[in-house]
C-alpha positions in Angstrom: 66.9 -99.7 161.5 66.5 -102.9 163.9 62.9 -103.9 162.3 63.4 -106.1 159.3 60.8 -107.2 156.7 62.0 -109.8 154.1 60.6 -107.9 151.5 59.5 -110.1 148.1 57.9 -107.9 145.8 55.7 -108.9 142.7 53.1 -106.3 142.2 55.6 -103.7 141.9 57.3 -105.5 139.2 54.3 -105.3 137.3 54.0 -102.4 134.5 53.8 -98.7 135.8 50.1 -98.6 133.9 49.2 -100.4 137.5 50.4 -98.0 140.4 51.5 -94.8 141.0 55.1 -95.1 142.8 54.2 -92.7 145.7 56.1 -92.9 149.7 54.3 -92.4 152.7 53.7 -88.7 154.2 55.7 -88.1 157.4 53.7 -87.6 160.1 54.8 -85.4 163.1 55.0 -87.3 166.3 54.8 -91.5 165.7 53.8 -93.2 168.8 53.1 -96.9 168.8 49.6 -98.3 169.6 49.6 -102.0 169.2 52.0 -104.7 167.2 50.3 -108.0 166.1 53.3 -110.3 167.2 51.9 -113.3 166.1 50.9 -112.2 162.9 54.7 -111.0 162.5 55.6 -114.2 162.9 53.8 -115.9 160.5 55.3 -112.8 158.0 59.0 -113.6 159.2 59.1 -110.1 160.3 61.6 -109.2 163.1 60.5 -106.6 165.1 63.2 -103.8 166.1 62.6 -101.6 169.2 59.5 -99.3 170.0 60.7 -96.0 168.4 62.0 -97.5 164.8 58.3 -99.6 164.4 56.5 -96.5 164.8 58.1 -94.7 162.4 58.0 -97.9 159.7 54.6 -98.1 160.2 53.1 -94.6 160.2 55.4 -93.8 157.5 58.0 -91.7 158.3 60.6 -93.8 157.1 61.1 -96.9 154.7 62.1 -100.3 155.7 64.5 -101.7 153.6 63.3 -103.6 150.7 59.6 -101.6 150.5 58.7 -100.4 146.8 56.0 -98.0 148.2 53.2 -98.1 145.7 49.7 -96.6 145.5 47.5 -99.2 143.6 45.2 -98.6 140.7 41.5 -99.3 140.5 38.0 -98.5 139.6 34.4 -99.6 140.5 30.9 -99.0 140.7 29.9 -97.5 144.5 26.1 -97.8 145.1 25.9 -99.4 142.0 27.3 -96.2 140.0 30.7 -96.6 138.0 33.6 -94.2 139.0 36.1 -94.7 136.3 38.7 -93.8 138.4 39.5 -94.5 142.3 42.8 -96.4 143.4 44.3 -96.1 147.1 43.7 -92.4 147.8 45.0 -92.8 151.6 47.2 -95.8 151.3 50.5 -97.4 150.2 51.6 -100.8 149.6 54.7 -101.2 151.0 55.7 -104.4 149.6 54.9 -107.8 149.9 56.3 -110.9 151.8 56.2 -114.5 151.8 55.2 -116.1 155.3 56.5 -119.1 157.5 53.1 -120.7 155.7 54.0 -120.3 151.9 51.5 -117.9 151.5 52.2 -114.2 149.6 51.0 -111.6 151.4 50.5 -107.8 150.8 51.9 -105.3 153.8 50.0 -101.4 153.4 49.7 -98.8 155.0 45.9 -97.1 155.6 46.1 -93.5 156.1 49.5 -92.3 155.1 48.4 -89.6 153.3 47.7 -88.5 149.8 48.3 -90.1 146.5 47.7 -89.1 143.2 44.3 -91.1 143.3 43.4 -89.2 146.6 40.4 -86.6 144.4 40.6 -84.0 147.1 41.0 -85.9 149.9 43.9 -85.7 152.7 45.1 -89.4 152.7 44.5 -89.7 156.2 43.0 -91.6 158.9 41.5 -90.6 162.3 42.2 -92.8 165.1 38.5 -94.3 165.4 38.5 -96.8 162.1 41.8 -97.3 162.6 41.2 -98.8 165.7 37.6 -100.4 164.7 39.9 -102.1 161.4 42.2 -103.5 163.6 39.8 -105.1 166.6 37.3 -106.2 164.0 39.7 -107.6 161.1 41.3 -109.8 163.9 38.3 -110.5 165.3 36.9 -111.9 161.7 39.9 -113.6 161.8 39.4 -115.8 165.3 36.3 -116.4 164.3 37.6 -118.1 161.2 36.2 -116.0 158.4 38.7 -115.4 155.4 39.9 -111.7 155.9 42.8 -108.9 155.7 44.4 -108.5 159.1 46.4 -105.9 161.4 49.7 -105.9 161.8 50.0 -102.7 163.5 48.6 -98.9 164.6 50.1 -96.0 165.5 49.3 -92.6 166.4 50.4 -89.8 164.5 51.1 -86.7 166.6 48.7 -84.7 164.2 44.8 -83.9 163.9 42.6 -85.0 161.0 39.6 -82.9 160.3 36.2 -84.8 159.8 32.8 -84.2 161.9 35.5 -81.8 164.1 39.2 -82.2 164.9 40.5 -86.0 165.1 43.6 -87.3 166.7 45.2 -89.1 163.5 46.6 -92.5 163.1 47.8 -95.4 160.7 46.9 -98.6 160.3 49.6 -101.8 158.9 47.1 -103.8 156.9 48.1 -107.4 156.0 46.4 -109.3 152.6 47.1 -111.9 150.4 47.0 -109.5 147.8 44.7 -106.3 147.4 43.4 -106.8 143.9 39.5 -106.0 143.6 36.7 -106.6 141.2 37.5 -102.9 140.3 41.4 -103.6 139.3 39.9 -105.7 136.6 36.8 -102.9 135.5 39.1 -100.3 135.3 41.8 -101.3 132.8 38.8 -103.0 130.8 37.1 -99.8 130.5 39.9 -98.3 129.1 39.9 -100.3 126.1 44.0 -101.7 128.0 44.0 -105.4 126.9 47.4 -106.3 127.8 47.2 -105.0 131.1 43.9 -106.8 131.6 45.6 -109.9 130.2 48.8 -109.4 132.5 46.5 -108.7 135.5 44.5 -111.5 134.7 47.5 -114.1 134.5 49.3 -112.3 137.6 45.6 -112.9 139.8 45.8 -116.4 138.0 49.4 -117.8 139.1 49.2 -115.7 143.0 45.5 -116.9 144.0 44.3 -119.5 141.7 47.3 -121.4 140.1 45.1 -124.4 138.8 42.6 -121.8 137.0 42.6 -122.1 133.2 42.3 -118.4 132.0 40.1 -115.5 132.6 36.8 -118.2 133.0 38.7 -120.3 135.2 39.8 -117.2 137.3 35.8 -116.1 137.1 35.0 -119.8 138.4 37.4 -119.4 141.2 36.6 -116.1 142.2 33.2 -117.1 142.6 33.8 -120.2 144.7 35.7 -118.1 147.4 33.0 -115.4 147.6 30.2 -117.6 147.9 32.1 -119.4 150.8 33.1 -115.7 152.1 29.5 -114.3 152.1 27.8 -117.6 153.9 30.3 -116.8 156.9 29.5 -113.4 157.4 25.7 -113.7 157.0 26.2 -117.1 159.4 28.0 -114.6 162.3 25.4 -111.5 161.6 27.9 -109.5 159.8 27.2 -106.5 157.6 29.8 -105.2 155.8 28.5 -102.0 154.8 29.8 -101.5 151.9 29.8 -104.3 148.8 31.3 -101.6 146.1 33.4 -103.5 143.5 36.6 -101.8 144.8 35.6 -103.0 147.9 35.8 -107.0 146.8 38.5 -108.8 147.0 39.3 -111.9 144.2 40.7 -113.1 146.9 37.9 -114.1 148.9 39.3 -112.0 152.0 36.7 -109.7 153.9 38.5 -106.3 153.0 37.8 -102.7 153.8 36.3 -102.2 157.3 34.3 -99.1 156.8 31.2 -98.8 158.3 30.6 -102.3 158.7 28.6 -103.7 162.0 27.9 -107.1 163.7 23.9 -107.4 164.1 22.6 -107.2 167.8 18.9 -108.1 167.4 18.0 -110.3 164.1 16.3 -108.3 161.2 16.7 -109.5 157.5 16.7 -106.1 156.5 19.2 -104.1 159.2 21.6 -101.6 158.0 24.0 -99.5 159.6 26.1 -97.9 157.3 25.3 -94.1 157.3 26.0 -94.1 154.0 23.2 -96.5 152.7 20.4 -94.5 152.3 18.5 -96.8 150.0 20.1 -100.2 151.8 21.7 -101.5 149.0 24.1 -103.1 151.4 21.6 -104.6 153.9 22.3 -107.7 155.6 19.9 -110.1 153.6 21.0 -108.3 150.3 24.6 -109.4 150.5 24.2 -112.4 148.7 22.2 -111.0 146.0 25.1 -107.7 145.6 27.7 -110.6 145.5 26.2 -112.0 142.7 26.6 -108.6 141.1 29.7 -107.8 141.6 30.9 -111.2 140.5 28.8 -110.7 137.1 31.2 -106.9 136.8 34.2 -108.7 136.9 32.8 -111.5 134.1 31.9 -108.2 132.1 35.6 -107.1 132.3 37.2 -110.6 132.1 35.3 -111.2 128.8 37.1 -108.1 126.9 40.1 -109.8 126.5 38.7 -113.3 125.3 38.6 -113.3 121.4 35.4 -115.1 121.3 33.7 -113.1 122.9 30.2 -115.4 122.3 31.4 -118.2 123.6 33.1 -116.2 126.4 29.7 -114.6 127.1 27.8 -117.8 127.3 30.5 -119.0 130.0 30.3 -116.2 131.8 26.8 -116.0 132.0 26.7 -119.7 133.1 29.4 -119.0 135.7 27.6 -116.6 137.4 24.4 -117.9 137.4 25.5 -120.7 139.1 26.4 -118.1 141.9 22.7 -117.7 144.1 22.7 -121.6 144.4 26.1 -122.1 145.3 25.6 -119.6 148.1 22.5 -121.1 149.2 24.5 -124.7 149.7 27.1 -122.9 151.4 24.5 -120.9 153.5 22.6 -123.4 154.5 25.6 -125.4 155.7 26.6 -122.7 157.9 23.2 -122.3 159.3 22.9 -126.2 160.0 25.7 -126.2 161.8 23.9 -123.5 163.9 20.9 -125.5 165.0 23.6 -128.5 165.4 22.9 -130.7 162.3 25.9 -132.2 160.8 23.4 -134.0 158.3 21.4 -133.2 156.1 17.6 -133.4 155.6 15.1 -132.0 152.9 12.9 -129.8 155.8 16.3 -128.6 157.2 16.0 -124.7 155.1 12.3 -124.5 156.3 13.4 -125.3 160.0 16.1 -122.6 160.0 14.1 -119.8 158.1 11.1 -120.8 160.5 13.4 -120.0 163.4 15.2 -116.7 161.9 11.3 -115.2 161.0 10.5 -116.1 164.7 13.4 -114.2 166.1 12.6 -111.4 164.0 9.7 -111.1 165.3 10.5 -111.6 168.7 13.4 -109.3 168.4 15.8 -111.6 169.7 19.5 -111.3 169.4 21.3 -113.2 166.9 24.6 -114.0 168.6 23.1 -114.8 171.9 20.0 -116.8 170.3 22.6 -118.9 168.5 24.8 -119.4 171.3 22.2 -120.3 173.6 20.7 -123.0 171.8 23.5 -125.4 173.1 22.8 -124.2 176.7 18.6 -125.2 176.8 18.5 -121.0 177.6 17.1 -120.1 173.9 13.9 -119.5 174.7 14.9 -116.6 177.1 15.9 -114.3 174.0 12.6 -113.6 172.7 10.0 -111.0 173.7 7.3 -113.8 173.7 9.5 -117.0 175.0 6.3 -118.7 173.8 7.4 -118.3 169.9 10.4 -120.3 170.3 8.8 -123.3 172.3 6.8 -123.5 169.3 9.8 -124.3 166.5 12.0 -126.2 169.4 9.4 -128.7 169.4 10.2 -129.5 166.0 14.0 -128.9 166.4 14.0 -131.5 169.1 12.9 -133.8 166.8 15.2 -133.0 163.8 18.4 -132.9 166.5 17.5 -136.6 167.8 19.0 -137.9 164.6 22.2 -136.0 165.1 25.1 -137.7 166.9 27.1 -134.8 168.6 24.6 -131.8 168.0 26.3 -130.0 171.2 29.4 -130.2 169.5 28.9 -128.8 165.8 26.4 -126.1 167.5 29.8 -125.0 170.3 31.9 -124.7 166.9 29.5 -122.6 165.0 28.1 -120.2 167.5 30.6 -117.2 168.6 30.2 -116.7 172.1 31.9 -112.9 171.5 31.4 -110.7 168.7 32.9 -107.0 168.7 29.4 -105.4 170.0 29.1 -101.9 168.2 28.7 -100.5 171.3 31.5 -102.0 172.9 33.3 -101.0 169.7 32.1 -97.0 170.2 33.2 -97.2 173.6 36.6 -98.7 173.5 36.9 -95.5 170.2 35.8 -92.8 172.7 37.9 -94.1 175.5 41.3 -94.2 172.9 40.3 -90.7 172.0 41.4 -89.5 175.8 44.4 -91.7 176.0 42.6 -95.0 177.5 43.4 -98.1 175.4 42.5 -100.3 178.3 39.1 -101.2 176.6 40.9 -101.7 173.3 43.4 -104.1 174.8 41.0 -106.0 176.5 38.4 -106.6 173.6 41.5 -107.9 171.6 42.1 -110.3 173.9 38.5 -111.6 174.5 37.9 -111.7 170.8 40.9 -113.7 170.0 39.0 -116.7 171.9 35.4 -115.5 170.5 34.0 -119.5 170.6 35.1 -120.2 174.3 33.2 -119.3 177.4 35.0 -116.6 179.5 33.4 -116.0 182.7 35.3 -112.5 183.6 34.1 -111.2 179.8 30.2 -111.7 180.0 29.5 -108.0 180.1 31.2 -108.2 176.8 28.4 -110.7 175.5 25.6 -108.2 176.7 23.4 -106.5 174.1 23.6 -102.9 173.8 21.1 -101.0 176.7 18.3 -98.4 174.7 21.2 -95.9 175.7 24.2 -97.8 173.7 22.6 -98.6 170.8 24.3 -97.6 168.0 22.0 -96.8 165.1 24.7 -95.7 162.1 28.3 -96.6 161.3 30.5 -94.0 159.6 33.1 -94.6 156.8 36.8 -92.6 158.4 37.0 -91.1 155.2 
């Protein structure tokens, strides 16, 4: 085999109580679809000739070095505990240590089933795969901790969901996968020295200046209160907050049916899955806070006393909603082009937000066009925003480069849902001209491109899309 990973394994060296050693299922007919070269870069990979890549990276055989391993976990979903989940359609190959220092997890999505699958077939249909990949390195040009795509390839085989599926697998890269639920799950089993050894492992690859589980609790907390002020601050809804689906890491992780918000509404949802919106965009602060107070629950187990342990917790998370609100309304300044700060700022920036709400006005566009004098055109009634941009006038005369900070905080390109269905439907009959192309516009999401605009257009009454779907 030409392709060469260098291959540094640490999870795997951890007890079997953690994984289930499982390989990839062959697939029938491997057929490349994209390679991230520059990401292979940073991962010292050397890439080896069409043919062996797709057949690494859908599965069908095992680079040298790789410890496939499908990982462990639990969680609530929808705010229900499942005592038992793990990766039901994925492996962790192995891990690797970049041109950068950092560790970083290689795994494959939907290379069929594990032992954690319940039921399921372990694969993946060509549509998230190709969502996961545009959107993850999409969040990632837009500078917004997440995992990232290495690769995707086609499969040769049909996966049945609504109807028959072409099938395909995605290479997802982390800097680790360990989730709130990693930590529930061998705390609900009453398994203290695996919680202990988890909790030093998360300790010495993430957070090495932490001091023990309340130190790992304070860190974890820092990154997803940074995390969560960047997605509101670009419109995005993730779609699904489950603990299994949060990352101690801090990284944006499973692209399900998350969804970047056309026009502004506190309370939008797309996920076809949340009925009640649990998961709506002005409730993700509020669920992070939630999940971070499920891992303090299962970090406390192992502390012998637990009272004192309990009162730190409890002060640790606490501390969560108004550490989000800083980091929030930092983004948000930013926005309006205020690189100071000021005691009306909040009121100025929720002012504005409730008046494009009203006016239905887009949230990427609204944004970007503040910098461009063109705000105003947004809105239904034009008149609502002359209103507030009085006042913003006056606020932004204090500021010395307000053009600037607003250019670096507003995306110019976002992957539109629409744009993000079409480029899926046009895959699906063999066309990945609209999949190359929003790669390479997205990659440059805060510069102006002039032959991209349609790409900054919000969806026509005919392209909206109303609901997201998990691939599962």
């Amino acid at each position: 085999m030409t392709l060469k990973i260098p291959f540094d394994n640490s999870y795997a060296r951890l007890p079997d109580a953690f994984f289930a050693r499982q390989p990839p299922v062959p697939v029938r007919a491997p057929r490349m679809i994209a390679f991230n070269d520059d990401l292979a870069k940073l991962l010292r990979i050397s890439p080896g000739d069409v043919e062996d890549m797709a057949e690494a990276f859908a599965g069908n055989s095992i680079p040298e070095g790789a410890e496939p391993i499908a990982q462990l976990y639990s969680g609530h979903q929808f705010g229900q505990y499942n005592p038992q989940l793990g990766d039901g359609r994925a492996v962790l190959l192995g891990e690797t240590v970049g041109t950068d220092g950092v560790r970083r997890d290689i795994q494959l999505k939907g290379s069929g089933p594990t032992p954690f699958s319940r039921r399921g077939d372990g694969r993946a249909w060509l549509g998230p795969v190709l969502r996961e990949y545009v959107i993850s390195e999409a969040m990632h040009a837009l500078g917004i901790p997440t995992t990232r795509a290495l690769a995707a390839v086609e499969t040769g085989e049909t996966v049945f969901r609504e109807g028959p599926m072409p099938g395909a697998v995605l290479t997802r890269v982390a800097s680790s996968h360990l989730r709130v639920g990693t930590f529930q799950v061998f705390a609900a089993r009453g398994q203290m020295d695996s919680l202990k050894r988890l909790t030093d492992y998360a300790i010495a690859r993430h957070y090495p200046k932490a001091e023990g589980p309340m130190g790992l609790l304070r860190s974890v907390r820092d990154a997803q209160a940074g995390l969560i002020a960047r997605w509101m601050s670009v419109g995005f809804i993730h779609g699904v907050m489950n603990t299994d689906n949060c990352s101690i890491a801090g990284e944006t992780i499973d692209y399900g049916p998350c969804a970047f918000m056309d026009t502004y509404h506190p309370n939008t949802v797309y996920s076809s899955i949340d009925r009640m919106g649990r998961y709506a965009y002005s409730n993700q602060p509020d669920i992070a806070v939630w999940n971070l107070a499920q891992l303090a629950t299962s970090l406390i187990q192992q502390m012998d006393d637990k009272e004192a342990a309990v009162e730190e917790a409890t002060e640790i998370v606490h501390a969560m909603p108004d550490l989000l609100q800083q980091n929030w309304l930092s983004r948000f300044r930013a926005k309006i082009g205020l690189a100071t700060a000021d005691k009306g700022d909040q009121e100025l920036i929720t002012d504005l937000l409730k008046r494009m709400a009203e006016g239905q006005a887009d949230f990427t566009n609204t944004f970007r066009a503040l910098g461009g004098g063109t705000a105003r055109d947004q809105f239904l009634d034009p008149a609502a925003f002359d209103t507030w941009e009085k006042d913003w006038r006056a606020r932004l005369a204090r500021e010395a480069a307000p053009q600037e900070v607003m250019a670096a905080a507003n995306p110019a390109f976002i992957p539109r849902n629409h744009r993000i269905e079409q480029m899926i439907q046009a895959a699906v009959q063999g066309d990945y001209a609209p999949f190359d192309r929003l790669n390479a516009v997205l990659a440059r999401p805060y510069e102006d491109q002039g032959d991209a605009e349609d790409l900054r257009r919000p969806p026509a009454e005919n392209e909206v899309v109303h609901a997201t779907f998990c691939g599962t």
